[in-house]
BAVEX-347502 format. One record per residue (C-alpha): residue number from 1; residue in one letter; y, x, z. Coordinates in steps of 0.2 Angstrom, whole numbers. Each point is the difference from the previous one (the first is absolute). Example, Ala and Ser with C-alpha at 12.3 -4.5 7.8 and 13.67 -1.06 7.14 Angstrom:
BEGIN
<i=1&aa=A&yy=-22&xx=62&zz=39>;
<i=2&aa=S&yy=17&xx=6&zz=-3>;
! end
This chain:
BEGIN
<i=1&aa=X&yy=-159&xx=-64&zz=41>;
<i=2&aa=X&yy=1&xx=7&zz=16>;
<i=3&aa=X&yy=0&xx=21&zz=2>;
<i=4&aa=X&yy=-11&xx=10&zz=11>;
<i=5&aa=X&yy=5&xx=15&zz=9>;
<i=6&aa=X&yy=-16&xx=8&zz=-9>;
<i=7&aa=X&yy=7&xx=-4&zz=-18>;
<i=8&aa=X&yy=19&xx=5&zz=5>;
<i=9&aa=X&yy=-8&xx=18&zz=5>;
<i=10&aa=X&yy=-12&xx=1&zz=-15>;
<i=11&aa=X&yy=13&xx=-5&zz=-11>;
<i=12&aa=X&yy=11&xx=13&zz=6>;
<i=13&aa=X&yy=-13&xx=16&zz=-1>;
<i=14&aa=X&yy=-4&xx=-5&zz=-17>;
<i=15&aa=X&yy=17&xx=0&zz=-4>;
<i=16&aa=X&yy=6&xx=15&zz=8>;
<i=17&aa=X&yy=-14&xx=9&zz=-8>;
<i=18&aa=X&yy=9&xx=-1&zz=-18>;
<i=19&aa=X&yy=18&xx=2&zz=9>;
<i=20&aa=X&yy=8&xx=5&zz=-16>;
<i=21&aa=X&yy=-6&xx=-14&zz=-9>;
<i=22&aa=X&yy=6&xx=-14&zz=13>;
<i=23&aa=X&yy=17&xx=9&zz=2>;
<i=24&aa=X&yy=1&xx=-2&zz=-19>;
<i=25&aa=X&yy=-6&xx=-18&zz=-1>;
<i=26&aa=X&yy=12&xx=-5&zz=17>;
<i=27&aa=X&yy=15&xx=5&zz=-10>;
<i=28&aa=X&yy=1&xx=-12&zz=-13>;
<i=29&aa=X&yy=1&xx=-11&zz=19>;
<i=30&aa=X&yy=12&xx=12&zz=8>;
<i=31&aa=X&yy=14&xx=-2&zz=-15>;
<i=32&aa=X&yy=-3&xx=-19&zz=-3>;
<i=33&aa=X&yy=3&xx=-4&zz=17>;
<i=34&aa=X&yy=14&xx=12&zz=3>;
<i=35&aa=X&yy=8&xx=-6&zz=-17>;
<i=36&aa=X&yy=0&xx=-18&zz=7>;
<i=37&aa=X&yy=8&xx=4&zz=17>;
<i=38&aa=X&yy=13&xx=12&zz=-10>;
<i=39&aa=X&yy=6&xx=-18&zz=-13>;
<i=40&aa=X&yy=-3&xx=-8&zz=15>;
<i=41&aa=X&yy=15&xx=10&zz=9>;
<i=42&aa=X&yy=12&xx=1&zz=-13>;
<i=43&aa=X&yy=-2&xx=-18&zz=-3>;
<i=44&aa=X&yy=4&xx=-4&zz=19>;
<i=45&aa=X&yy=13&xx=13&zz=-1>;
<i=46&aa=X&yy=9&xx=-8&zz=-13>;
<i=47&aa=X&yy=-2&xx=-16&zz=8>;
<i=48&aa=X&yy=9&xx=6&zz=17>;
<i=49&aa=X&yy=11&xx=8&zz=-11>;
<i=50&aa=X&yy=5&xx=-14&zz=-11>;
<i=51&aa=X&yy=-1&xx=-14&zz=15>;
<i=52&aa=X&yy=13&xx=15&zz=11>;
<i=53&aa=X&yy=12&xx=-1&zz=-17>;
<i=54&aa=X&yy=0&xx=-20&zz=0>;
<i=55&aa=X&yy=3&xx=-4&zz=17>;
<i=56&aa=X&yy=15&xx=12&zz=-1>;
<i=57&aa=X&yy=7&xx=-11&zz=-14>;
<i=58&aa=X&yy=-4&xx=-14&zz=11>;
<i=59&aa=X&yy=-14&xx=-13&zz=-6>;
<i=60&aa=X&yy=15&xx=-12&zz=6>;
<i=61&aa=X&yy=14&xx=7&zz=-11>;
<i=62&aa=X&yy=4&xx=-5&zz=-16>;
<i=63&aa=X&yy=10&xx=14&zz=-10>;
<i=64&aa=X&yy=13&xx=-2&zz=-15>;
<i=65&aa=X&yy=8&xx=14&zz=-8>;
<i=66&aa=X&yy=12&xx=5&zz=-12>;
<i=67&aa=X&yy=-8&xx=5&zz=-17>;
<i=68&aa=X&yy=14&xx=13&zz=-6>;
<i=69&aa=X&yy=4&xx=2&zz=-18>;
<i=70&aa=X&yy=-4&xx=11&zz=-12>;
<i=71&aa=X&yy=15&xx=0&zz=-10>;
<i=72&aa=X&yy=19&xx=-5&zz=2>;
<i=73&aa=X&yy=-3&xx=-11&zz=-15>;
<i=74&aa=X&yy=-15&xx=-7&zz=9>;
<i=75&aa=X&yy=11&xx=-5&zz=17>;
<i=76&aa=X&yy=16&xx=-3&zz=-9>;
<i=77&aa=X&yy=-11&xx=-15&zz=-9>;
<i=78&aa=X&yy=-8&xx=-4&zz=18>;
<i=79&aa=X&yy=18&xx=-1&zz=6>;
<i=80&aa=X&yy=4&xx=-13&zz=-10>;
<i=81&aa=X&yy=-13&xx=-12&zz=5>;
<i=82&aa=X&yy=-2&xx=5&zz=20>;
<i=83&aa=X&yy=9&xx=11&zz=13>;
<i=84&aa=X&yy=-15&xx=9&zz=6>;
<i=85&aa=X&yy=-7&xx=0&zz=15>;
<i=86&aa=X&yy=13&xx=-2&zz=14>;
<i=87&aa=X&yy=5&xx=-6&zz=16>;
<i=88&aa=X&yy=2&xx=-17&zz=-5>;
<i=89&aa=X&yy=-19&xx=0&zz=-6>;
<i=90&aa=X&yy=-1&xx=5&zz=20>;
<i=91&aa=X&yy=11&xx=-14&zz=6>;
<i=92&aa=X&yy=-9&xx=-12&zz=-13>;
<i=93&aa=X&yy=-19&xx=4&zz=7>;
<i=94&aa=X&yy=4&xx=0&zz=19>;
<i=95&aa=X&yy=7&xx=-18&zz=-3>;
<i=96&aa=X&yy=-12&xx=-7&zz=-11>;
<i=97&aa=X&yy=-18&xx=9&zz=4>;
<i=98&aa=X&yy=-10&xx=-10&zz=14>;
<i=99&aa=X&yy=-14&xx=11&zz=10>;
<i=100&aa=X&yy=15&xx=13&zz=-1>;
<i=101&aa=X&yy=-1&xx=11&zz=18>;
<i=102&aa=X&yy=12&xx=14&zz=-7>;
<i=103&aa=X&yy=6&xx=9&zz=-14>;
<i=104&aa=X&yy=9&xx=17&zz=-6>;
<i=105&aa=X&yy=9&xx=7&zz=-14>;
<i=106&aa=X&yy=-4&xx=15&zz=-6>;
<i=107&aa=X&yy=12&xx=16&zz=-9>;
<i=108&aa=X&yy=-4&xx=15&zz=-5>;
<i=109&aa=X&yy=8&xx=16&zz=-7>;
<i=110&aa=X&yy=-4&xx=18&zz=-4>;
<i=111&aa=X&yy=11&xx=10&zz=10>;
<i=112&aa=X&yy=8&xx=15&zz=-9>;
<i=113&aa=X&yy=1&xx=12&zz=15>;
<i=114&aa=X&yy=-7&xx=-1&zz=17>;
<i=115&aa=X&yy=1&xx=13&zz=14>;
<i=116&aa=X&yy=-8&xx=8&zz=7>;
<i=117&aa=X&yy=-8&xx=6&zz=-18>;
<i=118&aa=X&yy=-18&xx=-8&zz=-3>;
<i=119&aa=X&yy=-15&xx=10&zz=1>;
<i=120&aa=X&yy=-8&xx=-9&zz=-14>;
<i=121&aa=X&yy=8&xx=-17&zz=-11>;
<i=122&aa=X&yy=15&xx=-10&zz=4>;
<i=123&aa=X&yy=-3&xx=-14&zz=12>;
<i=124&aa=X&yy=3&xx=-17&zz=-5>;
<i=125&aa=X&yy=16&xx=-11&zz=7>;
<i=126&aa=X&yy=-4&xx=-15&zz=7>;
<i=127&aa=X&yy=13&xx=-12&zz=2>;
<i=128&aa=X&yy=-12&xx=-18&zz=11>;
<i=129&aa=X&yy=5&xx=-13&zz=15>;
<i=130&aa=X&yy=-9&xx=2&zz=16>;
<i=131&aa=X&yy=-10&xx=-11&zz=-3>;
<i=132&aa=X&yy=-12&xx=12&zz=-13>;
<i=133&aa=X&yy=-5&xx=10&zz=12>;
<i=134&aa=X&yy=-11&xx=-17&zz=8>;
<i=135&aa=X&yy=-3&xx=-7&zz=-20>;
<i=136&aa=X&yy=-11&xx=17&zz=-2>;
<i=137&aa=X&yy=-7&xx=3&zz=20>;
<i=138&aa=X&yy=9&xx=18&zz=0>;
<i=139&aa=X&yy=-8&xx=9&zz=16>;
<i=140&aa=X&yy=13&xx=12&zz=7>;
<i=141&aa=X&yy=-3&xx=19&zz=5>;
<i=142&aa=X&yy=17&xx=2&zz=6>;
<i=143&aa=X&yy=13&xx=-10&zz=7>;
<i=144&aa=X&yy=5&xx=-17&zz=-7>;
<i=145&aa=X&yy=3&xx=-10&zz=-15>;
<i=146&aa=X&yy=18&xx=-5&zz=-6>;
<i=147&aa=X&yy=7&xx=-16&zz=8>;
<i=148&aa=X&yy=12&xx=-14&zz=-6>;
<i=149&aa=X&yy=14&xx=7&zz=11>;
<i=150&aa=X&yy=-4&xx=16&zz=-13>;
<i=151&aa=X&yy=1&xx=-9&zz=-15>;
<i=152&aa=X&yy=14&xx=-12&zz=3>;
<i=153&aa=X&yy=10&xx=16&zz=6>;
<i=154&aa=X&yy=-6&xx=11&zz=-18>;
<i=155&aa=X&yy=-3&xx=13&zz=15>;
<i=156&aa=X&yy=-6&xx=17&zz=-6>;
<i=157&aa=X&yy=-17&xx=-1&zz=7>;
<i=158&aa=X&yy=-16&xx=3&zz=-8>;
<i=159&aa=X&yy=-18&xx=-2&zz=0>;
<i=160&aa=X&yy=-12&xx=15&zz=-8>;
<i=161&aa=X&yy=-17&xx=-3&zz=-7>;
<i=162&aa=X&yy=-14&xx=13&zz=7>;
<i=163&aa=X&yy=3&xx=11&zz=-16>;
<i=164&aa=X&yy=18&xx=-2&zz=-2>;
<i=165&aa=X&yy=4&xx=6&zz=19>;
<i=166&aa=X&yy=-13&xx=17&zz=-3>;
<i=167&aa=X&yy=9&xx=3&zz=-17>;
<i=168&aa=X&yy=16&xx=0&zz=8>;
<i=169&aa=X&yy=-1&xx=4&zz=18>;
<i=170&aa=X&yy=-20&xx=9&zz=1>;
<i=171&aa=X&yy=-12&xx=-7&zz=14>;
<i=172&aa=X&yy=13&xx=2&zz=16>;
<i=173&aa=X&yy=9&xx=-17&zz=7>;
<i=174&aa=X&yy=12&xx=-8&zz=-10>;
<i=175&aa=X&yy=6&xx=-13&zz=9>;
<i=176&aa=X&yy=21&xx=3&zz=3>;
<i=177&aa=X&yy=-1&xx=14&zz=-15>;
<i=178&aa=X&yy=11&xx=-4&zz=-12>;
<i=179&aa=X&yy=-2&xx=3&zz=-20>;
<i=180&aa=X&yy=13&xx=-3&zz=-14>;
<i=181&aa=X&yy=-3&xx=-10&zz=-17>;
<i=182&aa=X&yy=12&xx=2&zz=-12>;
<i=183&aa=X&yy=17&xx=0&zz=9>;
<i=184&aa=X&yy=-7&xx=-12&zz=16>;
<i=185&aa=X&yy=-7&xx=10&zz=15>;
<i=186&aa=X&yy=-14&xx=-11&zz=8>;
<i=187&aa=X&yy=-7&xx=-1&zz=19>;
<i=188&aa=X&yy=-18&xx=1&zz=0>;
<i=189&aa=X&yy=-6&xx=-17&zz=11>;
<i=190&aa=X&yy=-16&xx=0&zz=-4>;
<i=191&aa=X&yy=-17&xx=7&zz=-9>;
<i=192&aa=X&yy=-14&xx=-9&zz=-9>;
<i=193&aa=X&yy=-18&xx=3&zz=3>;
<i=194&aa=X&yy=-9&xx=7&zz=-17>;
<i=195&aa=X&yy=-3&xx=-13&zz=-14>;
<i=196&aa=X&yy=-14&xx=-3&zz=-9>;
<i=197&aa=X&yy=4&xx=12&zz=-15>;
<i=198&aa=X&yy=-10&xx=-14&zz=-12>;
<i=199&aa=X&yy=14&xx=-12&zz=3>;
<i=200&aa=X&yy=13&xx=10&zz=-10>;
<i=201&aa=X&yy=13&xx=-12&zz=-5>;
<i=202&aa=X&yy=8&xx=-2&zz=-16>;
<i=203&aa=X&yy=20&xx=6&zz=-1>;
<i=204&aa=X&yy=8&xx=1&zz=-19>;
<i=205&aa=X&yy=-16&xx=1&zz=-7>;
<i=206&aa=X&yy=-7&xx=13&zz=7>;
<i=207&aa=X&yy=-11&xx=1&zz=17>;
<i=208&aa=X&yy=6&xx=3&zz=15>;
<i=209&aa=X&yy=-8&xx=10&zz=15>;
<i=210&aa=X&yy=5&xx=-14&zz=14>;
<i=211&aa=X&yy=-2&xx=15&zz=13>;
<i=212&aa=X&yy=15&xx=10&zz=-7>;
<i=213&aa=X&yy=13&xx=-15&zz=3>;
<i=214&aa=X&yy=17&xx=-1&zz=11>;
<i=215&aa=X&yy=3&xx=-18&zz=3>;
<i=216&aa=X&yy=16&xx=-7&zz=7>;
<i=217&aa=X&yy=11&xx=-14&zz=4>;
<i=218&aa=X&yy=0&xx=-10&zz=-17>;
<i=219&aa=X&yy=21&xx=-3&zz=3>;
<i=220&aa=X&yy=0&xx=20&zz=2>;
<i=221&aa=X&yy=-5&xx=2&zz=-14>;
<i=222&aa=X&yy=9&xx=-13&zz=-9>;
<i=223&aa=X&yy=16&xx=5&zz=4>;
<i=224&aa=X&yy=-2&xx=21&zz=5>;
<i=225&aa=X&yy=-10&xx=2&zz=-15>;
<i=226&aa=X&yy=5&xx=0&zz=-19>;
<i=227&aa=X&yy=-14&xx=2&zz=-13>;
<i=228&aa=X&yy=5&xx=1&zz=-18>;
<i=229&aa=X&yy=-16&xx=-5&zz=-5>;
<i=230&aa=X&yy=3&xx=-19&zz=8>;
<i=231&aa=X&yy=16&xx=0&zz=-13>;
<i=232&aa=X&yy=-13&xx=2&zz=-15>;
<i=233&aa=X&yy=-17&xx=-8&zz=0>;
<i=234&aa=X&yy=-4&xx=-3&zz=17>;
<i=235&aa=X&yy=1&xx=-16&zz=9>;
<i=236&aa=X&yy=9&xx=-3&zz=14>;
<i=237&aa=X&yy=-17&xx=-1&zz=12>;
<i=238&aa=X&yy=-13&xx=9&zz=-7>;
<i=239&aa=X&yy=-13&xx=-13&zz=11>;
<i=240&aa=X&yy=0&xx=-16&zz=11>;
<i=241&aa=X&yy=-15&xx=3&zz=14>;
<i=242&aa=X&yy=-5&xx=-18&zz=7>;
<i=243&aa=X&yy=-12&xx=-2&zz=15>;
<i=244&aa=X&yy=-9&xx=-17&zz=5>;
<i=245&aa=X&yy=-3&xx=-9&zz=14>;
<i=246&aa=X&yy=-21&xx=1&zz=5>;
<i=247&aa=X&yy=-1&xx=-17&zz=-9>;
<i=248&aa=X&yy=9&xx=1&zz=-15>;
<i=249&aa=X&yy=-11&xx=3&zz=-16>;
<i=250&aa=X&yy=6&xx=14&zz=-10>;
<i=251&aa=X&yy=-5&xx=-3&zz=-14>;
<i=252&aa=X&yy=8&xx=-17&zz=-1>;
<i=253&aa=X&yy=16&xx=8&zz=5>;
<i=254&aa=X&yy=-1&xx=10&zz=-12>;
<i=255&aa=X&yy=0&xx=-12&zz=-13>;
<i=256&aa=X&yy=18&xx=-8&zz=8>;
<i=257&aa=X&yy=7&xx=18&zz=0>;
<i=258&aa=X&yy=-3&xx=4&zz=-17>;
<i=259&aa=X&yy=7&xx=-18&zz=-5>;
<i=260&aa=X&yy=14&xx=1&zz=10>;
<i=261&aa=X&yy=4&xx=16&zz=-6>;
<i=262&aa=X&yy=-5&xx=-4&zz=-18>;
<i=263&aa=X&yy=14&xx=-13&zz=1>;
<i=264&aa=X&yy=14&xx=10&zz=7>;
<i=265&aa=X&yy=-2&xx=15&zz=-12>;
<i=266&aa=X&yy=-5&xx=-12&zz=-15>;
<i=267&aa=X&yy=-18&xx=5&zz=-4>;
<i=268&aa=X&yy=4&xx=15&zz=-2>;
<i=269&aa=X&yy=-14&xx=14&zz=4>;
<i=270&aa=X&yy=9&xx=9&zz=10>;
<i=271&aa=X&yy=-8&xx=2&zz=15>;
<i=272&aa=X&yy=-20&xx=0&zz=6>;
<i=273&aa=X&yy=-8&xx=-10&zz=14>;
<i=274&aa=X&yy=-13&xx=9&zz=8>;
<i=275&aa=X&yy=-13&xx=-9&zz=15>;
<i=276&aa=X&yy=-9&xx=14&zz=10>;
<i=277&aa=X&yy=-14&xx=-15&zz=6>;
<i=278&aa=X&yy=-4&xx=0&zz=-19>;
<i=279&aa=X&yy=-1&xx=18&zz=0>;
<i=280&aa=X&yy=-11&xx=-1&zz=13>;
<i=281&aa=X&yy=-12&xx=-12&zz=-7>;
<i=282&aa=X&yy=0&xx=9&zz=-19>;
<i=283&aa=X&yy=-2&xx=17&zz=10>;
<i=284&aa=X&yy=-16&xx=-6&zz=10>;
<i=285&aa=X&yy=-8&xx=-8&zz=-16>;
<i=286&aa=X&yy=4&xx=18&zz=-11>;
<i=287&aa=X&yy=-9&xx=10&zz=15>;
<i=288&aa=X&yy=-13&xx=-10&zz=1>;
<i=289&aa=X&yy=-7&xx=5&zz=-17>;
<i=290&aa=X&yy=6&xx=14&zz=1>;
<i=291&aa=X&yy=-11&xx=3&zz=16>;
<i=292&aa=X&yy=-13&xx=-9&zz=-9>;
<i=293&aa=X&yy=-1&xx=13&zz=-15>;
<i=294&aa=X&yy=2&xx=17&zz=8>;
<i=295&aa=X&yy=-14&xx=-8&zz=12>;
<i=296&aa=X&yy=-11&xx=-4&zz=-15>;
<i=297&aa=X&yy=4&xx=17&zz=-9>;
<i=298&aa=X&yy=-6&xx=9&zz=17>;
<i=299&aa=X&yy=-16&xx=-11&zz=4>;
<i=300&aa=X&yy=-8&xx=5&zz=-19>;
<i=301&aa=X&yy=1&xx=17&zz=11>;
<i=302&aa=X&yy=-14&xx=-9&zz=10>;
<i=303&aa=X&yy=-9&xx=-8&zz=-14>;
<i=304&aa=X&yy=-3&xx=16&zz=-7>;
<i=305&aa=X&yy=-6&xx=8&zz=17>;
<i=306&aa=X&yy=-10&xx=-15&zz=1>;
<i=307&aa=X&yy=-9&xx=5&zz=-16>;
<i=308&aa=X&yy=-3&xx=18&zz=5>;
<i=309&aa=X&yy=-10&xx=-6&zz=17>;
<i=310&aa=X&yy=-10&xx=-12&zz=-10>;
<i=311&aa=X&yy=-4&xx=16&zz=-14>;
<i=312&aa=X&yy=-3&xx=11&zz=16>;
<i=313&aa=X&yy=-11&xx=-11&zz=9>;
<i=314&aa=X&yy=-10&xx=-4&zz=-16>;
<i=315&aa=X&yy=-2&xx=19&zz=-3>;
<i=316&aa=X&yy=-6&xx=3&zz=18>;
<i=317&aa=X&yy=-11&xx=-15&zz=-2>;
<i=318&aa=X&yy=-9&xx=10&zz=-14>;
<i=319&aa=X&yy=-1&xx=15&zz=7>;
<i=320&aa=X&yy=-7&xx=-9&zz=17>;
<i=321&aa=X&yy=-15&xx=-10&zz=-8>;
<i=322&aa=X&yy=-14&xx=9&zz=7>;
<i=323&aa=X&yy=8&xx=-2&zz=17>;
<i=324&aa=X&yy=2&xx=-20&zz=-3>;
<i=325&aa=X&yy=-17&xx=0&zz=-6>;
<i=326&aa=X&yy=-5&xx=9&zz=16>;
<i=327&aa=X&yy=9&xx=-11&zz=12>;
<i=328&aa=X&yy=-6&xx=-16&zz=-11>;
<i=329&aa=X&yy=-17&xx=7&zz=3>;
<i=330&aa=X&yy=1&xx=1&zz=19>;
<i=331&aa=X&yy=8&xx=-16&zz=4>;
<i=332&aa=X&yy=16&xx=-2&zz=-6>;
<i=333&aa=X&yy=6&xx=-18&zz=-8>;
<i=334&aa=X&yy=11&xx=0&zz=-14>;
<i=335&aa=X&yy=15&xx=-6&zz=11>;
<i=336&aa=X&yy=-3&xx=17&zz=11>;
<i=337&aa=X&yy=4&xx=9&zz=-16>;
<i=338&aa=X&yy=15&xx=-10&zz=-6>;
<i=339&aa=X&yy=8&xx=2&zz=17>;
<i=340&aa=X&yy=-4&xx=19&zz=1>;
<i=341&aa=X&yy=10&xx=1&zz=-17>;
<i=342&aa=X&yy=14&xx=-13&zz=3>;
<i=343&aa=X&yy=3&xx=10&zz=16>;
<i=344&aa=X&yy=1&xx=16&zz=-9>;
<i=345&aa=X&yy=14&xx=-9&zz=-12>;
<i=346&aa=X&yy=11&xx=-8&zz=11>;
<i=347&aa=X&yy=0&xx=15&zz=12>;
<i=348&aa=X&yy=7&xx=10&zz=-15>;
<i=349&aa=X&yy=13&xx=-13&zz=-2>;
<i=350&aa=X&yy=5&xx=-3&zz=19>;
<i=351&aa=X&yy=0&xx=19&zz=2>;
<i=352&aa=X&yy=10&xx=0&zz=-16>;
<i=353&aa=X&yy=12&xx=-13&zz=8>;
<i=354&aa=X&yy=5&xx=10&zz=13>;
<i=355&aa=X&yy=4&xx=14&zz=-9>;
<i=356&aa=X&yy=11&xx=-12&zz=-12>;
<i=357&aa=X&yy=10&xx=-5&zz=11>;
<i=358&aa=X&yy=4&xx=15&zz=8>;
<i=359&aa=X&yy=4&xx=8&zz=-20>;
<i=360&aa=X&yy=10&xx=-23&zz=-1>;
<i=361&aa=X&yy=10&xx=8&zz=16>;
<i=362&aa=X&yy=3&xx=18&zz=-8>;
<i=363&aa=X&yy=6&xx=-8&zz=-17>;
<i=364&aa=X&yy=14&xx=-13&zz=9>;
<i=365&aa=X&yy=7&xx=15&zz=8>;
<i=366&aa=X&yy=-2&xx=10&zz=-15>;
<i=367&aa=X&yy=8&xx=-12&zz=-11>;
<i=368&aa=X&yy=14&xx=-6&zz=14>;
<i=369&aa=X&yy=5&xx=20&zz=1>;
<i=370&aa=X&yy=0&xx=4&zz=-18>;
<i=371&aa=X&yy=5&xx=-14&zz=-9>;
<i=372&aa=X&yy=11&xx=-8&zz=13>;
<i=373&aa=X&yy=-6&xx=-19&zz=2>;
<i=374&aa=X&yy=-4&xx=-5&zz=15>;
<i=375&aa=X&yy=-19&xx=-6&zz=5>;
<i=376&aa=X&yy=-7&xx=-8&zz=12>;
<i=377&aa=X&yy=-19&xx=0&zz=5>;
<i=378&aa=X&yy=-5&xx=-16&zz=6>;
<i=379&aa=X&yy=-16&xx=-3&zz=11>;
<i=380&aa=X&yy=-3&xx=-15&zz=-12>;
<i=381&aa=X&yy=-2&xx=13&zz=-17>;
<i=382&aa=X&yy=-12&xx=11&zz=12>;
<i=383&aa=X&yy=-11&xx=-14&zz=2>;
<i=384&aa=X&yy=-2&xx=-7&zz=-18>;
<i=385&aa=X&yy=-2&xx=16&zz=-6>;
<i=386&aa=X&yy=-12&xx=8&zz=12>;
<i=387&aa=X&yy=-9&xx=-17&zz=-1>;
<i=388&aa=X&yy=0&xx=1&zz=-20>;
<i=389&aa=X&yy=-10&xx=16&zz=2>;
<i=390&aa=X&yy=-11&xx=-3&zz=10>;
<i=391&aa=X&yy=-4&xx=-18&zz=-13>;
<i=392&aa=X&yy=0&xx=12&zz=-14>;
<i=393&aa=X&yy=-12&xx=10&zz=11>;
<i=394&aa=X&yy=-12&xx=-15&zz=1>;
<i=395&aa=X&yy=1&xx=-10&zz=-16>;
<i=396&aa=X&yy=-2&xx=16&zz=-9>;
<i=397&aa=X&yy=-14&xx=7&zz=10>;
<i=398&aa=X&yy=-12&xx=-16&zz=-3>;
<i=399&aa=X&yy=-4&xx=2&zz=-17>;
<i=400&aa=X&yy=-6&xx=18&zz=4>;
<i=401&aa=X&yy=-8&xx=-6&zz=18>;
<i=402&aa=X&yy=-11&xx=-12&zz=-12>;
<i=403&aa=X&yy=-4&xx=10&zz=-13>;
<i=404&aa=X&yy=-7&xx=13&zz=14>;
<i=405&aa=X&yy=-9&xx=-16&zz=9>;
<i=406&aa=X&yy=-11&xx=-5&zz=-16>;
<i=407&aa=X&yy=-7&xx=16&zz=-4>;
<i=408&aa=X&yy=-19&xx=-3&zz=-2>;
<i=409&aa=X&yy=-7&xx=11&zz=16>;
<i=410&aa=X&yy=-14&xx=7&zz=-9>;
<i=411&aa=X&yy=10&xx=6&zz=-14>;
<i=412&aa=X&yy=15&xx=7&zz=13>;
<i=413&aa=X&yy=-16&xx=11&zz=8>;
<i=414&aa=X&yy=-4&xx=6&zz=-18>;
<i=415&aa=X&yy=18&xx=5&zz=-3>;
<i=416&aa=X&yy=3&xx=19&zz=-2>;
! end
């Protein structure tokens, strides 16, 4: 059906001649589409969000860790059957895992003092090889990662993460400043870029901000550290962080990691093996019906709007049927009459579009600056719900258009 110029202009001086009732109806448009574009964005949001905190893990790593006790009962009787996870379990992996590109183990402790004083919690120790700062991508605000030379000399040097370096030193430079943890003063080397704060990492139970960490030299803190807590119920890594050559199938090493490591600590459950590509793939089908839902939840927003043009347009149509009559009596076809009403209906619903997807744009900022998740508007969500208005528009508005395009002329002109 092609639109004249002529209809467009008629359509839209009847409409404007009952301004309060087309505002009215367009609303039910205006909300369903800006609902759609608002689930649409925090959907996409999440996605970036989730995709970020994955490729941070690494879709090429593959991460064990220690799975702490909850008793000294319940590691004195894991004593007995394995040692826990070790550098012998480090040895053990780089000699028998194929697709292996490099590897770090990880140790953690909780500092009891640090200085200066933190502005807000305690940071996190950590004790890793240089090789963690390529397993996980780190970017670098400041200055450099720790080297080998570092590690194999247990120098005094450290590494901030982006919160741990504004908790202890505020928002100036930090490279060259030195802090103290424990009894150790430390030389500042080097600054992370911020984290994604999703990716919180598990340590002792509990979850860690991975922004508010000092990292040094493994050896450093192996032998300038003492942590009671590793003489109690803590192994003597708490993790094991592999990453593969571009080839290697991570989920197949995964299977030989947990085997070899299920032989040398005697099946003993112990420790977890966790594959980020698997993450990966469980994360995209989660959000994807999750998108799917809030999408269907915002788009019965449109149905319903859809209904009050169809009830609109079918109580104009009544209150128009001398006019029909009229234009039925001077020439008019029936298709002139369904056009003049369809045009009226879809205008309401384009008009109705636009608005939406200013009030789609208002509520992803809205809900981003309250709520605190990030959204993304993407062209793709404009279109599809702009163009499910304006569909709404038309299959709604033909019933009505008929209706209005079989009233009998002669009764229309006798219609009061």
């Amino acid at each position: 059906m092609i639109l004249r110029l002529s209809d467009i202009g008629q359509a839209l001086s009847n409409l404007r001649a009952q301004k309060t009732r087309t505002l009215l109806t367009a609303l039910g448009i205006v909300f369903g589409v800006g609902s759609v574009i608002g689930m649409l964005a925090i959907g996409s949001g999440a996605k970036e969000e989730s995709l970020r905190f994955i490729e941070q893990l690494g879709v090429r790593n593959v991460l064990v860790d220690s799975r702490p006790a909850n008793s000294q009962e319940e590691f004195q009787q894991r004593r007995r059957s394995s040692p826990g996870l070790s550098e012998r379990d480090v040895r053990i992996l780089q000699a028998n895992i194929e697709g292996l590109e490099t590897l770090s183990a990880r140790r953690t402790m909780h500092p009891s003092r640090v200085l200066p004083k933190p502005s807000r919690d305690m940071p996190e120790l950590y004790g890793v090889r240089p090789s963690y700062s390529v397993i996980h991508s780190f970017r670098l605000a400041e200055g450099k990662f720790f080297d080998d030379t570092d590690d194999a000399a247990s120098a005094t040097v450290c590494v901030l993460g982006e919160g741990a370096k504004v908790n202890l030193l505020g928002y100036a430079p930090a490279v060259g400043k030195a802090i103290k943890v424990n009894d150790a003063w430390l030389t500042v080397v080097g600054v992370l870029t911020e984290q994604l704060m999703a990716g919180s990492q598990s340590s002792g139970g509990q979850m860690q901000d991975i922004n508010n960490i000092i990292y040094i030299p493994l050896n450093t803190l192996q032998y300038r550290f003492w942590d009671q807590s590793f003489a109690n119920l803590k192994d003597d890594l708490d993790g094991i962080e592999l990453r593969l050559k571009p080839d290697a199938d991570s989920i197949e090493v995964a299977k030989v990691v947990t085997a070899v490591l299920n032989s040398t600590h005697h099946n003993t459950q112990d420790f977890t093996v966790t594959i980020p590509a698997a993450l990966l793939a469980q994360q995209q089908r989660t959000q994807t019906i999750f998108t799917y839902v809030m999408v269907a939840i915002a788009a019965i927003s449109l149905l319903v709007g859809g209904i009050g043009i169809m009830n609109i347009v079918l109580a104009t149509v009544l209150e128009r049927t001398r006019e029909i009559g009229i234009r039925r009596s001077i020439g008019a076809r029936r298709f002139d009459i369904v056009r003049q009403f369809l045009t009226e209906s879809v205008l309401i619903s384009v008009g109705g579009g636009l608005l939406g997807i200013g009030f789609g744009f208002f509520l992803a900022w809205l809900i981003a600056r309250t709520a605190e998740w990030k959204t993304i508007v993407t062209s793709a969500s404009v279109v599809i719900a702009f163009g499910v208005s304006v569909a709404v528009g038309v299959i709604f508005g033909i019933y009505p258009a008929v209706k209005a395009s079989r009233i009998n002329p002669i009764d229309a002109l006798r219609y009061e």
